[in-house]
N, C-alpha and C positions, 0 to 999 in steps of 0.2 A: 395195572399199577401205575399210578402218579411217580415222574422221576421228579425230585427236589432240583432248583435250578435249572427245569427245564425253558427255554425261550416264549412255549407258553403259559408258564405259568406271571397271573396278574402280579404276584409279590415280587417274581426276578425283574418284571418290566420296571416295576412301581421304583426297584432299589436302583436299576439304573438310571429312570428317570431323575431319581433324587440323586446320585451321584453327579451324575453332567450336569443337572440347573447347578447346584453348589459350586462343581469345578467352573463353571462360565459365570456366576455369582461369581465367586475367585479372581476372574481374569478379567471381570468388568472393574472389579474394584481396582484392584493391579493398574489397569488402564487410568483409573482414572486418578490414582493417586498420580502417577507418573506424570501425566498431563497436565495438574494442579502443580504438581513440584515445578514443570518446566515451565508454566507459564509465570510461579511465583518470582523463580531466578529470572526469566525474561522481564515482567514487571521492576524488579529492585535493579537490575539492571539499569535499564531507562530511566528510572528516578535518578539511578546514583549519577548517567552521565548528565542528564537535565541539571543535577544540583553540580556538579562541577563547571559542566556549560554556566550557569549561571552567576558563580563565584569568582 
């Protein structure tokens, strides 16, 4: 007899495989909004002191 959820069955693998790519999909995007936001405030930053430096 076949146990359901067993480790070798191809469909438990296949659900975990889709799980983790999505959860690290997830965490790539996370990353990479976070890095975009920081380098955005770092960018306006520098503008704003250049435009006061410059006034």
């Amino acid at each position: 007899a076949t146990v359901l959820n067993s480790p070798d069955d191809p469909s438990f693998t296949n659900v975990i495989a889709t799980r983790l790519s999505t959860e690290i999909g997830f965490l790539m995007i996370k990353c990479f909004l976070s890095v975009a936001l920081t380098c955005h405030k770092c960018v306006e930053m520098s503008s704003y002191k250049k435009n006061r430096n410059w006034l």
